[in-house]
C-alpha positions as CSV (number, residue, x, y, z in Angstrom):
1,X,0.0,0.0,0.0
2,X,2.8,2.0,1.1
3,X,4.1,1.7,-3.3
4,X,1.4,2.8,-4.2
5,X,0.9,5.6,-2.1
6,X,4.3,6.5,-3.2
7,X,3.8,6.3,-6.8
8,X,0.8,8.0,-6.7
9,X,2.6,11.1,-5.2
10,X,5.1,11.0,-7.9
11,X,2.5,10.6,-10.5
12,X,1.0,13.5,-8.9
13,X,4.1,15.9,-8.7
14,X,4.8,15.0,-12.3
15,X,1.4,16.1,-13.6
16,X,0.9,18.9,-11.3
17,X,4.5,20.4,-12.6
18,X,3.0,19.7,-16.4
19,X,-0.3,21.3,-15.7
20,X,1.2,24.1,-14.0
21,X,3.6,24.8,-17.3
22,X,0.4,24.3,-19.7
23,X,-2.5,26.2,-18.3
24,X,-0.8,29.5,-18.5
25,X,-0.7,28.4,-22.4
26,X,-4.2,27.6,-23.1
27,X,-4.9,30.6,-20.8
28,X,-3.3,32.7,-23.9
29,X,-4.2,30.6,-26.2
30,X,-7.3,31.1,-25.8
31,X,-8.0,33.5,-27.9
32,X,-5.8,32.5,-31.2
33,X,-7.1,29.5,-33.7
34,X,-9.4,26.6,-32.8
35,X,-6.5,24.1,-33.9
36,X,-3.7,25.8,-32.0
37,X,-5.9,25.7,-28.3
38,X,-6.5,22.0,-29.5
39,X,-3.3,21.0,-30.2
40,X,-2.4,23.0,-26.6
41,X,-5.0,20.5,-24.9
42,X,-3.5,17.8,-26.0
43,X,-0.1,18.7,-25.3
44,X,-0.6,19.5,-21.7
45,X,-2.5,16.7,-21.5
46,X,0.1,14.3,-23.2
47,X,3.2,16.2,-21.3
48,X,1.0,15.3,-17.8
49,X,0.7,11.5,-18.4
50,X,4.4,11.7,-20.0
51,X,6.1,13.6,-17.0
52,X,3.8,11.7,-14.2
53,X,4.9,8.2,-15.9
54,X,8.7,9.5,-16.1
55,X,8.7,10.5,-12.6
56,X,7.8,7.3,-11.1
57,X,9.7,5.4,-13.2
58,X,12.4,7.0,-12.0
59,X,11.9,6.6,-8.6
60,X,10.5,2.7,-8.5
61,X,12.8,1.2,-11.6
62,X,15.9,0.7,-10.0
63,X,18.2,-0.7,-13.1
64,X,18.8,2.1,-15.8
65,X,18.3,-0.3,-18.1
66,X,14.5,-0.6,-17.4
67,X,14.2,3.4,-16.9
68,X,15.4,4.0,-20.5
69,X,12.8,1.6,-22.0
70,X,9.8,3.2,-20.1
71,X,11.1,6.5,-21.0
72,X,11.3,5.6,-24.8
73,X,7.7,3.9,-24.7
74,X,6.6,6.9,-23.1
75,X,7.8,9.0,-25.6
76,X,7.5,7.4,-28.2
77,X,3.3,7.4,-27.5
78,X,3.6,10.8,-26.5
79,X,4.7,11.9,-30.3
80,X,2.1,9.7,-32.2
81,X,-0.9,11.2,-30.2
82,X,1.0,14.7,-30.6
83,X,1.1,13.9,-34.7
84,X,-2.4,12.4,-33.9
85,X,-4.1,15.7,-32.4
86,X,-2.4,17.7,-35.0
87,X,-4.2,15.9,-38.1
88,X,-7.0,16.2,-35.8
89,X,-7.1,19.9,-35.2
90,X,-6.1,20.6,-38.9
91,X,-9.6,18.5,-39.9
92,X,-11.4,20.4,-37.5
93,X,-10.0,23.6,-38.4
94,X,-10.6,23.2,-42.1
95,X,-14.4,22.2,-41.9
96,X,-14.8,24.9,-39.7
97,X,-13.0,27.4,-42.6
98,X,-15.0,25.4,-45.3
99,X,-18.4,26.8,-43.2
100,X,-17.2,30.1,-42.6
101,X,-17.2,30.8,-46.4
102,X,-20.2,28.6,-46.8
103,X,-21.5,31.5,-44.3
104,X,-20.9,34.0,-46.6
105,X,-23.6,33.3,-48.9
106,X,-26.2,33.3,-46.5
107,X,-28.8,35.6,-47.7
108,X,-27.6,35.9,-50.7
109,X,-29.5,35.4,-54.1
110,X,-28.1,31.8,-54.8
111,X,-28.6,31.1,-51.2
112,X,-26.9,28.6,-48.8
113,X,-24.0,26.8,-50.3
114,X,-23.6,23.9,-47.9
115,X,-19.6,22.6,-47.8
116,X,-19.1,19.8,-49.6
117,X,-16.4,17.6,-47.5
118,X,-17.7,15.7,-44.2
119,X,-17.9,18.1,-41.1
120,X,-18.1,17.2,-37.4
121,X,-22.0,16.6,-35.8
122,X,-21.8,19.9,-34.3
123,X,-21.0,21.6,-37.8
124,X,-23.4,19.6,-39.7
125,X,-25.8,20.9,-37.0
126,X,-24.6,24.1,-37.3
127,X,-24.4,23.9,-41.7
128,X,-28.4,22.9,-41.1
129,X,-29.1,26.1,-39.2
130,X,-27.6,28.4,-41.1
131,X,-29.5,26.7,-44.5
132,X,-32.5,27.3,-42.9
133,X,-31.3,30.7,-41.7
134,X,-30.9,31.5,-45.5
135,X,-34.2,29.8,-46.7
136,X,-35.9,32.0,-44.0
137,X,-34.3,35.4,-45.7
138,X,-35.4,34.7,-49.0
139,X,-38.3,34.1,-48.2
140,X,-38.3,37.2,-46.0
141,X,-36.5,39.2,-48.9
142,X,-39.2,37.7,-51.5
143,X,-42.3,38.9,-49.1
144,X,-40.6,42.4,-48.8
145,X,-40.0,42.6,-52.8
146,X,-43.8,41.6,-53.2
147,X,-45.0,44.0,-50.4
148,X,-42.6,46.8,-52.1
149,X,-44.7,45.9,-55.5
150,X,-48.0,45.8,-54.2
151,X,-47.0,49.0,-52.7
152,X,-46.0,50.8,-56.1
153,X,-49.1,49.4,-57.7
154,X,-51.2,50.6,-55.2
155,X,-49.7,54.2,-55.0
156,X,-50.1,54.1,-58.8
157,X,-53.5,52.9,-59.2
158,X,-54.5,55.4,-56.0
159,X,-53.1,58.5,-58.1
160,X,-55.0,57.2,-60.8
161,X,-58.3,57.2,-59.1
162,X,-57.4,60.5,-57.5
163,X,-56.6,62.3,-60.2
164,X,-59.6,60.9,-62.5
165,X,-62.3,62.3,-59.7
166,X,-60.5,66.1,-59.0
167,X,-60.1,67.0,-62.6
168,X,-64.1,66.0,-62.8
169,X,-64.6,67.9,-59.5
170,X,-62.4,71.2,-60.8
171,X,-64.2,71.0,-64.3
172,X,-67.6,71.1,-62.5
173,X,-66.2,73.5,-60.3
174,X,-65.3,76.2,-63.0
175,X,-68.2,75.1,-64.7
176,X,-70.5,76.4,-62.2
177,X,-68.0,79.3,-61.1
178,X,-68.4,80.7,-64.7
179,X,-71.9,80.1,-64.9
180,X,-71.9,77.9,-68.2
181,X,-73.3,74.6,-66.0
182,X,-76.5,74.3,-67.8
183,X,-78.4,72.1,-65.4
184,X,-76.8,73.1,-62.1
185,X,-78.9,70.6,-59.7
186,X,-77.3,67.8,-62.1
187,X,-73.3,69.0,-62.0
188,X,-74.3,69.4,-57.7
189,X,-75.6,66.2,-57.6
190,X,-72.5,65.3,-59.8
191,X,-70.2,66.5,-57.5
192,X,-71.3,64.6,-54.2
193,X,-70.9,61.7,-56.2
194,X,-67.8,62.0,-56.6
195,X,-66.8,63.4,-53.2
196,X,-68.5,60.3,-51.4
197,X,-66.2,58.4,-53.7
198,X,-63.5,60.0,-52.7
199,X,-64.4,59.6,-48.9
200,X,-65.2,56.0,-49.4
201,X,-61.0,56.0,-50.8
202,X,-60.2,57.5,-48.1
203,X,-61.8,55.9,-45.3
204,X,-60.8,52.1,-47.0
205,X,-56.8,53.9,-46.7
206,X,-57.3,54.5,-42.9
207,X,-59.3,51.0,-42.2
208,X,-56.3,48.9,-44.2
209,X,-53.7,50.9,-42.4
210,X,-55.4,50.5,-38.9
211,X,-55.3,46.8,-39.8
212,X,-51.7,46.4,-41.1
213,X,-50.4,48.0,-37.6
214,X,-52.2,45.6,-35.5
215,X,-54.9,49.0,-34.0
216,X,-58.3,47.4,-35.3
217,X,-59.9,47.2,-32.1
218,X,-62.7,44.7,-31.8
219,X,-66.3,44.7,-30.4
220,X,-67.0,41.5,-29.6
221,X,-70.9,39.6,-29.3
222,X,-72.3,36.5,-30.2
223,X,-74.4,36.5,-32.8
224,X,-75.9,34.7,-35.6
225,X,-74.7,34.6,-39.1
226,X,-77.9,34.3,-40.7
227,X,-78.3,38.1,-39.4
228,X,-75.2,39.0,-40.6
229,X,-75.5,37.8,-43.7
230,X,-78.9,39.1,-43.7
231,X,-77.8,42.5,-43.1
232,X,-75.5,42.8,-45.9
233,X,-77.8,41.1,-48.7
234,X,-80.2,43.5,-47.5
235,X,-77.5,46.5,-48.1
236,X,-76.4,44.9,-51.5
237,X,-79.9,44.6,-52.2
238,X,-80.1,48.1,-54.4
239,X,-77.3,47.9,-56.1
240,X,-77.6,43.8,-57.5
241,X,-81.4,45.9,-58.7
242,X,-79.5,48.6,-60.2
243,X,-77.2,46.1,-62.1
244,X,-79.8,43.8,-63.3
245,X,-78.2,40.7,-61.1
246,X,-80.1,38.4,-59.0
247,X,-79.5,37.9,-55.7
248,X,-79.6,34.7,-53.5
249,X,-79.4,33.7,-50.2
250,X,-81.3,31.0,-48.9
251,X,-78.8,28.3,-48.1
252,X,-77.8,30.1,-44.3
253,X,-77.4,28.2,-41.5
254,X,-78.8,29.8,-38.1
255,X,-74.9,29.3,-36.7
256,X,-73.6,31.2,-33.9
257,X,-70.4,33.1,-33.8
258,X,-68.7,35.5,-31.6
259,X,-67.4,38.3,-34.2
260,X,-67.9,42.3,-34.7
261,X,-70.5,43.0,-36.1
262,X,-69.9,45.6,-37.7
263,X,-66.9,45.3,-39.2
264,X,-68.0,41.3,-40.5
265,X,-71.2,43.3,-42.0
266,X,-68.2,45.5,-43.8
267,X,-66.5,42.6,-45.1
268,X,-69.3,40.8,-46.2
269,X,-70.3,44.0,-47.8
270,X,-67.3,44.3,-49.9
271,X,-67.9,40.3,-50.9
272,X,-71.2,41.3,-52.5
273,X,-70.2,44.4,-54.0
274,X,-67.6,42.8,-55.9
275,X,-69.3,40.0,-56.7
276,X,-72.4,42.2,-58.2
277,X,-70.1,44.7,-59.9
278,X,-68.4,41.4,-61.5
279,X,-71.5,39.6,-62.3
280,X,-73.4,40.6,-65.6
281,X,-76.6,41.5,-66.4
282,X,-79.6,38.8,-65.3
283,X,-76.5,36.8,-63.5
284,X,-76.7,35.3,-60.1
285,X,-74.8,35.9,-57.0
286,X,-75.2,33.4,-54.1
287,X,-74.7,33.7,-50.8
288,X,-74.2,30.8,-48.1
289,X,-73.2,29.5,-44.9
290,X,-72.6,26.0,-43.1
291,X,-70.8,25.0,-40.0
292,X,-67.7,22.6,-40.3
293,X,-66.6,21.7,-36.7
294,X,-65.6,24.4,-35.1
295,X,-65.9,26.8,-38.0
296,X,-68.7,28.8,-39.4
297,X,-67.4,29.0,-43.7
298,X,-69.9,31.7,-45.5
299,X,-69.7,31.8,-49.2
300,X,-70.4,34.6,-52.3
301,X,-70.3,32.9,-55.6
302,X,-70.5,35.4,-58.6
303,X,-70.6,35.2,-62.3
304,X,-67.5,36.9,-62.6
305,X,-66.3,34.0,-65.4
306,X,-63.7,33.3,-63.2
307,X,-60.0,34.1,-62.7
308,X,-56.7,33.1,-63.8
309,X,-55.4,30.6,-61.5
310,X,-51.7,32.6,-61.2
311,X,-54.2,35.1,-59.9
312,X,-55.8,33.3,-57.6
313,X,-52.6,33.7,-54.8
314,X,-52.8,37.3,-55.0
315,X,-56.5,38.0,-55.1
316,X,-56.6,39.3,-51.4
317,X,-53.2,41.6,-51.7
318,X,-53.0,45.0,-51.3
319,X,-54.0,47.0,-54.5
320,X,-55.0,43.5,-56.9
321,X,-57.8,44.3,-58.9
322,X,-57.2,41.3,-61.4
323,X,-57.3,40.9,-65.4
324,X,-60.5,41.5,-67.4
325,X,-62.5,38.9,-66.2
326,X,-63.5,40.7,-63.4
327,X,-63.5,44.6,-64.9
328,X,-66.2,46.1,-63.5
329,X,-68.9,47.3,-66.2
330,X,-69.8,50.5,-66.8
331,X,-73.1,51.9,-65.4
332,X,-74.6,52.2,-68.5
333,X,-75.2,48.8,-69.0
334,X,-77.7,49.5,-65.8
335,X,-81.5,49.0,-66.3
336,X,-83.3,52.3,-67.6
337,X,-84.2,54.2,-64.8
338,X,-81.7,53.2,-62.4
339,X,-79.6,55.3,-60.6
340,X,-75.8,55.8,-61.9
341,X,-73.3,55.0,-60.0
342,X,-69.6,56.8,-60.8
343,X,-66.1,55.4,-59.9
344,X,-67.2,51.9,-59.8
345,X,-63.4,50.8,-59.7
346,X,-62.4,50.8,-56.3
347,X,-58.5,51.0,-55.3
348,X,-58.2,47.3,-55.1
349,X,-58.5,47.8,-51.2
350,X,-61.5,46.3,-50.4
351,X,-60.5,42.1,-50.9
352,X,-57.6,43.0,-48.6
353,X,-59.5,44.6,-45.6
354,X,-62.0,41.3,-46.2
355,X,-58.5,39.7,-45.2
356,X,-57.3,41.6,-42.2
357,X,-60.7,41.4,-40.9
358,X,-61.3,38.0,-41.0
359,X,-57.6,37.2,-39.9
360,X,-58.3,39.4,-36.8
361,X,-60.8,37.5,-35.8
362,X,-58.7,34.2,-35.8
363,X,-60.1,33.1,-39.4
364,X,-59.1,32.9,-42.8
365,X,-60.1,34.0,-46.5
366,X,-60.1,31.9,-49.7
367,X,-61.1,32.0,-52.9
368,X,-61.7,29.4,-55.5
369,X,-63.0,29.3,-59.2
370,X,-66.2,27.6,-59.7
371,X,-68.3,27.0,-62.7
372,X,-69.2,30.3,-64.6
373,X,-67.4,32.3,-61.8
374,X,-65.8,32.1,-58.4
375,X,-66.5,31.9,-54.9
376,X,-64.8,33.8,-52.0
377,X,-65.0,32.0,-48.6
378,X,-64.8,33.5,-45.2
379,X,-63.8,30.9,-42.1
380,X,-65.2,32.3,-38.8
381,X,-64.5,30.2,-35.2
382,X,-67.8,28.8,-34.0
383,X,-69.3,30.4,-30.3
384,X,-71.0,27.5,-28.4
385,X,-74.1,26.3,-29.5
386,X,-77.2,28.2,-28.5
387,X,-78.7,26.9,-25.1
């Protein structure tokens, strides 16, 4: 027992002296390259068993003979796991150079170049984050290049519809200011036409821009959607006259749901105006809504003729008004009689404030071509059945 105390202690002694020589080393190492604080580890470490394994050779061998050939051995293994930790930190080194240009094209256009030789687990895991990483940003980058688009489009078609409306306004205006308007009931009349168009332009701006920041505030009751949708047929109800279009709605389903009423009564609204406006002359638009679980779906299905399905993703963004297919017509193919109706092209705003409406209220907006047309859906969570 007494040995092995004893050769313990040496063994101790000799690693202590080594691991007080290397930790001021891979204290200032620690800073410098990945292979050199590796190599450092292992030298220490090496150098520790070396110097421990010397020491009590030296003090339990007694012929030289037997000291030389444990000193040999010793260093002899010492080298090979020296050379060993070397090739070692050189492989880890250069998978971890072969990422950091790899890294480099995160973001960019061709996206994520992945390195081609074999890395370690932790910089395959590592590779794998940073490919997602770079899927993430172009997807990112491709939103904010559609977002900038719909953005142009929109400020160009709003200009559009601006200017169309004031130069009507300011010819009226100096018509009546020089006192050539021959009828001037009609050119008043004229006039708040126009302005209410303009306010209605204005007031979809503020409502899409309330719900883009995240302020649409929401009143909430529970109520059913076969007065909801009553409500709006019953506002849509002049203008589907006006436009010679039928309008239908007797597949409701008494379902409860907890929403604002007012502002679902908006988006159905702008469902049925658009449908109307895109649905000619004796055409029919439907209305309808079922319960599916724990959603309340209400349908509009027009006669619009459909629309192109590399449409059909973009039908609810900001400022879309789609091809001809859905070109509103012009008031004078209105019934004799009937009341015109100016600026019957909107600013493509009212499809998305049916989204942000609906997606406030924890649902989602679809649409889908059907025969003859298409048909806009609106999923609403279900309230509890009525007790």
């Amino acid at each position: 027992m007494s040995d092995l105390m004893l050769m313990a202690s040496y063994a101790a002694l000799g690693a202590a002296a080594a691991g007080v020589v290397g930790w001021p080393a891979v204290l200032l190492l620690r800073r410098r390259s990945l292979a050199l604080s590796l190599f450092t580890v292992v030298f220490v470490t090496v150098l520790a068993v070396a110097a421990s394994t010397i020491a009590v050779a030296e003090a339990m061998l007694p012929g030289h003979h037997d000291f030389q050939v444990v000193t040999i051995v010793t260093c002899m293994g010492s080298v090979v796991s020296l050379i060993v930790a070397a090739l070692l930190s050189r492989q880890v080194v250069a998978g971890s150079r072969a990422l950091t240009r790899a890294a480099r094209t995160v973001g960019s256009d061709a996206g994520f170049t992945a390195p081609l030789g074999p890395l370690s687990s932790e910089l395959s895991e590592l590779s794998a984050e940073l490919s997602a990483t770079s899927a993430r940003l172009a997807e990112s980058r491709q939103r904010e290049r559609a977002l900038e688009s719909s953005r142009r489009e929109l400020i160009a078609w709003i200009s559009h519809d601006l200017r169309t409306p004031l130069a009507g306004l300011r010819a009226m205006a100096e018509a009546l200011e020089d006192g050539v308007a021959d009828e001037p009931q009609r050119y008043h009349s004229r006039i708040r036409t126009e302005v209410d168009r303009l306010t209605g332009m204005v007031d979809d701006l503020f409502e899409l821009s309330r719900i883009q920041a995240g302020a649409l505030t929401l009143s909430l009751s529970r109520v059913s959607v076969y007065d909801l949708v009553g409500d709006a047929i019953a506002g849509a109800y002049p203008l589907a006259r006006e436009r010679g279009v039928h309008l239908v709605g007797d597949r409701i389903a008494p379902a409860p749901v907890e929403v604002d009423s007012r502002e679902i009564t908006r988006v159905l609204g702008n469902l049925l105006i658009n449908a109307i406006r895109s649905t000619p002359v004796d055409g029919t638009v439907a209305v309808a809504a079922r319960q599916e679980e724990a959603e309340v779906v209400v349908s509009v299905t027009d006669g619009c003729g459909g629309i192109d399905e590399q449409d059909l993703a973009r039908v609810f963004e900001t400022g879309w008004r789609g091809g001809s297919a859905r070109t509103p017509r012009k008031a004078a193919t209105a019934p004799a009689g009937a009341v015109q109706h100016h600026g019957d092209t909107g600013a493509g705003l009212g499809l998305a404030i049916v989204r942000g409406i609906v997606e406030a209220h924890a649902g989602h907006a679809s649409v889908h071509n059907v025969h003859g047309g298409c048909c806009f859906e609106i999923a609403l969570p279900a309230a509890m059945p009525w007790a």
